[in-house]
Backbone as a chain_set.jsonl record, in Angstrom:
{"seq": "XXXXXXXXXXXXXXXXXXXXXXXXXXXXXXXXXXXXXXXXXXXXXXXXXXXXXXXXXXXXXXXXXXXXXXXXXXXXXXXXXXXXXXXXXXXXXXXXXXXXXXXXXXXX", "coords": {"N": [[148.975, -156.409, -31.804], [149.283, -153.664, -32.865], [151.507, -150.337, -31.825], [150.455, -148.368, -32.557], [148.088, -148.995, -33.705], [146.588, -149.815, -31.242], [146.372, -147.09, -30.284], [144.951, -145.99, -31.886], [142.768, -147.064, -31.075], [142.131, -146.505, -28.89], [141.756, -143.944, -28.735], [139.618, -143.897, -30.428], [137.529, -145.421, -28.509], [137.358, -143.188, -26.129], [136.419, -140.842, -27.817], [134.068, -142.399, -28.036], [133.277, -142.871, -25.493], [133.317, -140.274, -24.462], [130.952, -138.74, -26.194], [129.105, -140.427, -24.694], [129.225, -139.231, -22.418], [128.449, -136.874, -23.131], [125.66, -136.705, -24.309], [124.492, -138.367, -21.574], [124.939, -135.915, -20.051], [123.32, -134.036, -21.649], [120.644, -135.614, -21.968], [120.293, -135.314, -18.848], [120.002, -132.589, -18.423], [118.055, -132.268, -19.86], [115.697, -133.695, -18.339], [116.1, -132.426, -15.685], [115.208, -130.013, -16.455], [112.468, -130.964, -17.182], [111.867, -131.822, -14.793], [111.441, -129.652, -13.536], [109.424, -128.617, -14.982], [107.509, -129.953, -14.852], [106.846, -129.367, -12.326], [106.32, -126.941, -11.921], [103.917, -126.934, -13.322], [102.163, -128.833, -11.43], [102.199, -126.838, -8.887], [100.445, -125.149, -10.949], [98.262, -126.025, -11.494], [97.554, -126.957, -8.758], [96.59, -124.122, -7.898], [94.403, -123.525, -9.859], [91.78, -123.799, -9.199], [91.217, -122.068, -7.169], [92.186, -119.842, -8.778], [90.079, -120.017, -11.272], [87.948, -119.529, -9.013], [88.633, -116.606, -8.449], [88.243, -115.72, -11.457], [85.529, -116.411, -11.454], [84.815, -114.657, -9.372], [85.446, -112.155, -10.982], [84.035, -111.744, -13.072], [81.597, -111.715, -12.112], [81.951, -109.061, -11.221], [82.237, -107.946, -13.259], [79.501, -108.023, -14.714], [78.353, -105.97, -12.128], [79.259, -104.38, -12.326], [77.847, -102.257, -13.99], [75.495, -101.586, -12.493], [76.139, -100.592, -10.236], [77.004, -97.274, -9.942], [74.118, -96.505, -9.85], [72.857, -98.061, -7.849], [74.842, -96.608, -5.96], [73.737, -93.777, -5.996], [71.051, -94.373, -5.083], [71.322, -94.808, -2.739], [72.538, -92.931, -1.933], [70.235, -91.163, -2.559], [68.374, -91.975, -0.388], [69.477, -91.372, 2.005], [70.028, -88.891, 1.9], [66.819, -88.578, 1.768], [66.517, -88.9, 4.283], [67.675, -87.451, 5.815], [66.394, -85.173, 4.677], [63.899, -85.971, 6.102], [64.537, -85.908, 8.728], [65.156, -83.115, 9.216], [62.839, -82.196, 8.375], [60.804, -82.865, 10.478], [61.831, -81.663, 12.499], [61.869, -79.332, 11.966], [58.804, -79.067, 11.898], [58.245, -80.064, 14.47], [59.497, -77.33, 15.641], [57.636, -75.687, 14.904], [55.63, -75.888, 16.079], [56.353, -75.771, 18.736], [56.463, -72.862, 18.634], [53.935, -71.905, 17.588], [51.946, -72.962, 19.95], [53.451, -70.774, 21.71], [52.937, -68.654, 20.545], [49.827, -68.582, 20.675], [49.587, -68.761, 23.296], [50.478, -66.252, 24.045], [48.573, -64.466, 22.836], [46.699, -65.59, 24.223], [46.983, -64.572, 26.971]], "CA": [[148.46, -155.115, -32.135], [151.098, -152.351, -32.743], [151.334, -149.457, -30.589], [149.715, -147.132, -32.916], [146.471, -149.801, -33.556], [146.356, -149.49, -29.941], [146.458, -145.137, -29.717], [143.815, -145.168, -32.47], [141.702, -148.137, -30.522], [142.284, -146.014, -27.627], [140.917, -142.439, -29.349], [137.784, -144.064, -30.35], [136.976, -145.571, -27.24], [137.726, -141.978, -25.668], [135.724, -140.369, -28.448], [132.579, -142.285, -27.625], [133.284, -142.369, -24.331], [133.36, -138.754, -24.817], [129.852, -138.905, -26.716], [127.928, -140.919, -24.234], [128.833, -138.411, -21.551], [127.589, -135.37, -23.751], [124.654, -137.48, -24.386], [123.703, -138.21, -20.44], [124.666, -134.866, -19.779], [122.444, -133.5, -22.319], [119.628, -135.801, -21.211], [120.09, -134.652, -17.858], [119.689, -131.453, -18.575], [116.703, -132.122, -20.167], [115.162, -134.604, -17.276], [115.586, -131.583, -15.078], [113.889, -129.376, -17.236], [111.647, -131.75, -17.398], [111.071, -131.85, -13.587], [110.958, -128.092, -13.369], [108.149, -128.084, -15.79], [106.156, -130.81, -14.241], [106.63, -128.8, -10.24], [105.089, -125.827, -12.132], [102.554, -128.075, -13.922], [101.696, -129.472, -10.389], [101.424, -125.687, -9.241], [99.069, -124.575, -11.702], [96.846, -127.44, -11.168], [97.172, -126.833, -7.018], [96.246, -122.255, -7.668], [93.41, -123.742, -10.768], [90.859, -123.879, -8.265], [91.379, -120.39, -6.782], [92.067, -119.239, -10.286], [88.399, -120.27, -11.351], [87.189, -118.351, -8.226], [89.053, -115.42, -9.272], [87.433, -115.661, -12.51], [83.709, -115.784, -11.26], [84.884, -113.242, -9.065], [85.788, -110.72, -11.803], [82.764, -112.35, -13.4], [80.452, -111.563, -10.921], [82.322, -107.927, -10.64], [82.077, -107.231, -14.225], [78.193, -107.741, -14.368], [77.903, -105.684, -11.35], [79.626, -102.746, -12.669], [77.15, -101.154, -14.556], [74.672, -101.143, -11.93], [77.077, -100.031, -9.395], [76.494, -96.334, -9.653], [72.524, -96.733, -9.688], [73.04, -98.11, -6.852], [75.376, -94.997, -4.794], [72.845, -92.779, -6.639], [70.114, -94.951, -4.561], [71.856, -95.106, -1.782], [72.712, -91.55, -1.56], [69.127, -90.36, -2.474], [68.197, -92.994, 0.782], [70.202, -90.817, 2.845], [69.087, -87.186, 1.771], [66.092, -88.308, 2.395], [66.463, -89.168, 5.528], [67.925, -85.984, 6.351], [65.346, -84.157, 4.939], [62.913, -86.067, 6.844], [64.907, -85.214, 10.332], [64.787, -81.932, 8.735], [61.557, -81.515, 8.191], [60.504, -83.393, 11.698], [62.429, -80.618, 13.538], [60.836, -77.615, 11.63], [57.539, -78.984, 12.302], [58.719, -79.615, 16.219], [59.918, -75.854, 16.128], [56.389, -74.357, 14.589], [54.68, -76.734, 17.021], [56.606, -74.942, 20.02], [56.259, -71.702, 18.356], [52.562, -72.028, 17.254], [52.05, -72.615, 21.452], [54.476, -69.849, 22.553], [51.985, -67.81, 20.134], [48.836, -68.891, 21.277], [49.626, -68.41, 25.005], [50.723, -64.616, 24.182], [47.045, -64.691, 22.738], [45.318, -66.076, 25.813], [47.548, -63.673, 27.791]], "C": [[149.58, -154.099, -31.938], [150.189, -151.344, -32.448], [150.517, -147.975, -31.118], [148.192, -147.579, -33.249], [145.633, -149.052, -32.052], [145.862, -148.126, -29.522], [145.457, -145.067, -30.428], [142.345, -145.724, -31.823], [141.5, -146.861, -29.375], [141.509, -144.345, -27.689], [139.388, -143.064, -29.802], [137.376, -144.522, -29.69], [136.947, -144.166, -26.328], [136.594, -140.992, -26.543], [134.196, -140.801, -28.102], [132.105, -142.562, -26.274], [132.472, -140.805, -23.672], [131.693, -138.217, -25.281], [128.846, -139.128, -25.784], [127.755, -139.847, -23.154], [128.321, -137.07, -22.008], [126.041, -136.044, -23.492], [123.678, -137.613, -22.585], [123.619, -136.961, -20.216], [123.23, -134.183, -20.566], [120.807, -134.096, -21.313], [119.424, -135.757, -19.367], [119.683, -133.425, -17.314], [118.233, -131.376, -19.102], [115.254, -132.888, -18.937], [114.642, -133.212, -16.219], [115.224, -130.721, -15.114], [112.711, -129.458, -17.254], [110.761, -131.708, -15.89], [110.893, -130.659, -13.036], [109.51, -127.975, -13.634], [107.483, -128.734, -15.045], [105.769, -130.145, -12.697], [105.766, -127.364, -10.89], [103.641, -125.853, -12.581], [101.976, -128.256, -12.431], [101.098, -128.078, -9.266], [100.433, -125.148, -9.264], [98.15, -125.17, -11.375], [96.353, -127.12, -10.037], [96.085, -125.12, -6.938], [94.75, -123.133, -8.729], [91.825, -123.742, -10.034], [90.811, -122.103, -7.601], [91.978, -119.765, -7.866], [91.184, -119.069, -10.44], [87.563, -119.178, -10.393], [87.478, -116.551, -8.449], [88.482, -114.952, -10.275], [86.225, -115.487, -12.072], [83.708, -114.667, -10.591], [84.493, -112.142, -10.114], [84.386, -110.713, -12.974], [81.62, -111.171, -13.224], [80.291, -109.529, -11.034], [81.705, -107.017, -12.232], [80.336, -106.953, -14.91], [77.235, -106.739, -13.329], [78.431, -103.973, -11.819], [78.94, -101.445, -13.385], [76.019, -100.712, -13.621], [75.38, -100.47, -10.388], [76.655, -97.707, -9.48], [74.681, -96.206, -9.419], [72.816, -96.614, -8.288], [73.512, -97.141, -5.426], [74.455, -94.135, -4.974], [71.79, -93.194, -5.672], [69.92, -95.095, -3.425], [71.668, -93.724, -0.897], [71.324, -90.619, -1.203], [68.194, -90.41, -1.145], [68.364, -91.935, 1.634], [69.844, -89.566, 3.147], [67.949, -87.139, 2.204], [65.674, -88.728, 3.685], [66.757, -88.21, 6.291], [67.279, -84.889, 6.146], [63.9, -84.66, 5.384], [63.373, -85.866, 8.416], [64.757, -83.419, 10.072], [63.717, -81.309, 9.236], [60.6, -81.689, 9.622], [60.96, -82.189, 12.901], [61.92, -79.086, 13.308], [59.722, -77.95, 12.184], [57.313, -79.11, 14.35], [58.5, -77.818, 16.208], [58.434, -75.384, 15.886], [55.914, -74.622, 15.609], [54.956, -75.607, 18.383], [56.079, -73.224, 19.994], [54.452, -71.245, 17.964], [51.899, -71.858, 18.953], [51.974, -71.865, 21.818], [52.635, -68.786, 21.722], [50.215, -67.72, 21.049], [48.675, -68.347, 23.042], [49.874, -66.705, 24.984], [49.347, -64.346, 23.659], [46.408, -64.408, 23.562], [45.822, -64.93, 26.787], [46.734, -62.325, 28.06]], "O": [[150.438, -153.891, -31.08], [148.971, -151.221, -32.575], [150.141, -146.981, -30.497], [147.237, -146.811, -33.131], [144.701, -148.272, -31.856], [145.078, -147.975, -28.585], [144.674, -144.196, -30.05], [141.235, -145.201, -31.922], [140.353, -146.433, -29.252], [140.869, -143.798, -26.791], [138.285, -142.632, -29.468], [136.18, -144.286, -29.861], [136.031, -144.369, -25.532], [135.85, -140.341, -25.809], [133.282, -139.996, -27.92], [130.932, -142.532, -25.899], [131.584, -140.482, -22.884], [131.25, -137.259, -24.647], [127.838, -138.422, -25.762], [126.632, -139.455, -22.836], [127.813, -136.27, -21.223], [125.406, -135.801, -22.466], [122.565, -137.127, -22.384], [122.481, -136.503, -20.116], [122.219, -133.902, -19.922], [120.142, -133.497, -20.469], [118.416, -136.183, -18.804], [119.2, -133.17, -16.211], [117.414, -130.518, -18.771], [114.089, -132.493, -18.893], [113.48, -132.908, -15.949], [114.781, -130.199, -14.091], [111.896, -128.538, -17.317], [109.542, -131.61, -15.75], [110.185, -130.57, -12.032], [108.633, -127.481, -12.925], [106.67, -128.078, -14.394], [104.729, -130.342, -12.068], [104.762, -126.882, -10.366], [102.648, -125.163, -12.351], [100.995, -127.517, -12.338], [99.944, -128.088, -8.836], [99.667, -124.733, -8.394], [97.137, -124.644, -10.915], [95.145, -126.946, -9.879], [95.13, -124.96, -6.177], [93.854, -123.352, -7.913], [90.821, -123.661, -10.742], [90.069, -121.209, -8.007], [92.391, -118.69, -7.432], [90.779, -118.007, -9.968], [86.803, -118.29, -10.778], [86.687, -115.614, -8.559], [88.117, -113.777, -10.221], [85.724, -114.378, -12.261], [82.953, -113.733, -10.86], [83.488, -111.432, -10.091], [83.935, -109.716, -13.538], [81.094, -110.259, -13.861], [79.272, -108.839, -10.98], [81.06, -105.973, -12.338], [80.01, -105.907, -15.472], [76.016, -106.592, -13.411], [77.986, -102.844, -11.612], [79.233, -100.25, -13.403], [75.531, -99.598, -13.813], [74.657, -99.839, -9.617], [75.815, -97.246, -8.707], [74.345, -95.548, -8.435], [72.985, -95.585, -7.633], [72.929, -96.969, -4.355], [74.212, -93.52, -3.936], [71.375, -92.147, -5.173], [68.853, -95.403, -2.894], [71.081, -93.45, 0.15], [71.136, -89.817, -0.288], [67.484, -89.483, -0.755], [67.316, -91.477, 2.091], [69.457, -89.129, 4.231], [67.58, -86.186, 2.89], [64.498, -88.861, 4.025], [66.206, -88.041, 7.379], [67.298, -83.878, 6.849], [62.885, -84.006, 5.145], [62.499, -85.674, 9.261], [64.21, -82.678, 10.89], [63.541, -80.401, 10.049], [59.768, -80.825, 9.897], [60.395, -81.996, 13.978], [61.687, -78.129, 14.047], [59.392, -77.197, 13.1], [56.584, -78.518, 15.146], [57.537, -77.213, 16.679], [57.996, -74.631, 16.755], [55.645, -73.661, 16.33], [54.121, -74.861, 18.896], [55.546, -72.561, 20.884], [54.023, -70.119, 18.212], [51.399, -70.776, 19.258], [50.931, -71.538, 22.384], [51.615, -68.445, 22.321], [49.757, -66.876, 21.82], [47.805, -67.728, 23.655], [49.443, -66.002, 25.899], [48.841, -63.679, 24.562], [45.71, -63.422, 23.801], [44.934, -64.353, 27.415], [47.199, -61.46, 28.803]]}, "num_chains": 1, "name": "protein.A"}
């Protein structure tokens, strides 16, 4: 084999030499792409469960939203009147004392 057989034997062994390591590289690059995707895949899957709850949450929240003021409105009216039954419990105290006080300046 003469010495230039040899240099061209020697360039295409080098050439796909050259090839196979693009080639792993490449599919290496893609492998750990590959195992990126699947750790976020694995992830999603692990939160999918407390996702879901999230969801009935907002669910739950978005059914509740229209009756949501009713409700403070119901709440509130609760309240007023509770204050105008201490209210009104304390006027009728006061006449009570005062109705008395009267009476005794009366009898006097």
């Amino acid at each position: 084999m003469t010495m230039l057989a040899r240099y061209d034997a020697a360039c295409r062994a080098l050439a796909e030499a050259e090839a196979r390591r693009d080639a792993i590289r490449v599919g290496r690059e893609k492998t750990h792409e590959l195992e990126q995707r699947r750790l976020r895949l694995n992830h999603l899957q692990a939160d999918e469960p407390q996702n879901r709850s999230y969801e009935h949450q907002l669910a739950a929240a978005r059914r509740a939203a229209p009756v949501l003021p009713l409700i403070r409105a119901a709440s509130a009216a609760e309240e007023n009147a509770a204050r105008a039954k201490q209210e009104h419990d304390s006027l009728l105290h006061q006449y009570a004392r005062f109705a008395r006080s009267t009476r005794r300046r009366k009898a006097s």
